[in-house]
N, C-alpha and C positions, 0 to 999 in steps of 0.2 A: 504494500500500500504506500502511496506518495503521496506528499502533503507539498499544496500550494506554499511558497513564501505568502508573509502576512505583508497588506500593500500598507503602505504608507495610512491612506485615511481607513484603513480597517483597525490598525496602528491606535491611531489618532480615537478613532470612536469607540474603541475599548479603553482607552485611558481617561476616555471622559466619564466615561459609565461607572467604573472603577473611582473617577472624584466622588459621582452620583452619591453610591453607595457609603461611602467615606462620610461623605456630608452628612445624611440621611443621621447616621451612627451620631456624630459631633452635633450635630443641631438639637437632635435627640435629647442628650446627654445634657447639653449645656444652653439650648436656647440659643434664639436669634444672636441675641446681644453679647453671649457670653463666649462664644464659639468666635473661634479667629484662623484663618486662612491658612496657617504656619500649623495649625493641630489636624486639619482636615489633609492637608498634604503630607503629613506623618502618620495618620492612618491609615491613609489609601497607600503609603509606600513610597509615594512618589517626594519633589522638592519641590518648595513652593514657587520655580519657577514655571512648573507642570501645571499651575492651580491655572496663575495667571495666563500662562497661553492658549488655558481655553476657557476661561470665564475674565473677566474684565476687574468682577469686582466682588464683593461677599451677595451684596444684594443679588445679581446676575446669576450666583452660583445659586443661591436660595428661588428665584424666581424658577431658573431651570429643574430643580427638585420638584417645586410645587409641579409644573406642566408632564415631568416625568410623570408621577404620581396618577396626576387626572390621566392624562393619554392610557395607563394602565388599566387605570377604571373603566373608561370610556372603551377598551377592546374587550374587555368581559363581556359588558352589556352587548355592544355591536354583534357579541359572536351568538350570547343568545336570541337577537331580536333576528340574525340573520340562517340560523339553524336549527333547524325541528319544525315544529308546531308554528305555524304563526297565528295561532288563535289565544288568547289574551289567556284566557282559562288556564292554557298551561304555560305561558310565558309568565305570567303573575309570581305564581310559588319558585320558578327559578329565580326572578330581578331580587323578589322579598327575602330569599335568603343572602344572595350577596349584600345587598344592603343591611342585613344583619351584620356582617363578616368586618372583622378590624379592617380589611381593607379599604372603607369608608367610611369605619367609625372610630379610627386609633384617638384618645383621646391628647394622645402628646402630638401630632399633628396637626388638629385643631387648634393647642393651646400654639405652636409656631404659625398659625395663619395669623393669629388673632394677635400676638405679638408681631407680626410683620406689619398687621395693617394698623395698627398705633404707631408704629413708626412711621411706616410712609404718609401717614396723615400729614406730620408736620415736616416732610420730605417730598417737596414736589417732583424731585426727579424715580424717586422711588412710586410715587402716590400713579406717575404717569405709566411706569410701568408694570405696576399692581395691575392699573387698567386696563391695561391690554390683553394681562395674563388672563385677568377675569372674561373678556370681550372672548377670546379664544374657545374656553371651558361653555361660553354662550351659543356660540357659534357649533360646536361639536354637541351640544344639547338639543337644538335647536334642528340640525343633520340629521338626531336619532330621530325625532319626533317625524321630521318629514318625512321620513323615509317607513315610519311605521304607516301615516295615513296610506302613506302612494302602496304598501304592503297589502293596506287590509282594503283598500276602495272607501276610505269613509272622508268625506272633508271634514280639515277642522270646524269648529264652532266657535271658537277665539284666535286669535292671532298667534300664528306660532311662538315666534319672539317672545310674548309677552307668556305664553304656557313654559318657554326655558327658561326667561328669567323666574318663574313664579316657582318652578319645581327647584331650583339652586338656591332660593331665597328659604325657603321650607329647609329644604336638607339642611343648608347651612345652619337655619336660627336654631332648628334641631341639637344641632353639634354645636353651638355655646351651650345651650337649655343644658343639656348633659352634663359639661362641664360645671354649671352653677350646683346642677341639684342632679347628681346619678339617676335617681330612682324614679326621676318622673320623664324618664323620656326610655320608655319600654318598649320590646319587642311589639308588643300592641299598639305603640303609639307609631311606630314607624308603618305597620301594614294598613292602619288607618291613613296615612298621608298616601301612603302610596295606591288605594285604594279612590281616597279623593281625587289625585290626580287622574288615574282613571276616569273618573267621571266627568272629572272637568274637561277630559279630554274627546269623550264621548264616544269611548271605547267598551261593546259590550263584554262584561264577563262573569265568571263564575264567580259568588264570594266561596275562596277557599281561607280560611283560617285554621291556623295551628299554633 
């Protein structure tokens, strides 16, 4: 068996991935604020001139986490709205369990958003590319939904845009709520949202609960 040489940007985009992970870990641990460049490049292995030559800055490296993270999210979903069943009935209890799953609900993740976005409040350079990151996660929300009507033959009944911002604004105020008070944002409380969205969406299905 022969193995190709590694090119240059295959190189490149394994060393980024490798910050990714790094970060993920140090941000983790330490928080937006308390986490600095020189310890994320000593996890990953690498020197801090490897941080820099592929992120610009902490912010950039943090923003890049965050959109890793959703792009992750966002291929879960995509693979079940685009495989099996497309009848709601049984796409329901697959979304509702990932949405249970840390991979949307880690609560040291949320507490890094929510420490990014106090910063960037009184950081316009950061505040602008907060913006963006979020406009993107809209855009890729917003892709799922259209792509379900044109799936199932049904027009929406609201505006899409406004059904992705409405379903991120939900998740999200979700993932403070938790972080305030554990116990009142329960497994129950998540199949209710995502149930309402349903409806709002004007998608028929089965109530399944478990």
């Amino acid at each position: 068996m022969t193995f190709e040489p590694l090119t240059a940007e295959r190189r490149r985009a394994m060393t980024r991935q490798h910050l990714l992970d790094a970060a993920a870990i140090v941000f983790a641990r330490n928080g937006f604020h308390g986490s600095t460049l020189d310890e994320v490049a000593a996890t990953a292995g690498f020197t801090k001139g490897a941080v820099y030559s592929n992120f610009k800055s902490k912010d950039d490296l943090f923003l890049e986490l965050l959109d890793d993270r959703v792009d992750r999210q966002f291929a879960v979903v995509t693979e079940i709205l685009e495989t099996g069943s497309h009848e709601a009935a049984e796409q329901f209890p697959r979304i509702r369990e990932i949405l249970r799953s840390d991979m949307f609900w880690g609560d040291e993740f949320v507490t890094l958003w929510l420490e990014f976005v106090l910063y960037a409040r009184r950081n316009p350079e950061a505040q602008e590319k907060l913006a963006a990151s979020a406009q993107r996660s809209r855009v890729q929300v917003q892709a799922l939904i259209e792509h379900e009507y044109a799936t199932i033959g049904v027009s929406p009944r609201y505006p899409v845009r406004d059904l992705a911002e409405i379903s991120l604004a939900l998740f999200g105020g979700l993932g403070i709520d938790r972080l305030v008070n554990p116990s009142a944002v329960t497994d129950e409380t998540l199949d209710t949202t995502l149930s309402f969205l349903y409806d709002a969406m004007g998608v028929e299905r089965e109530g399944e609960r478990s």
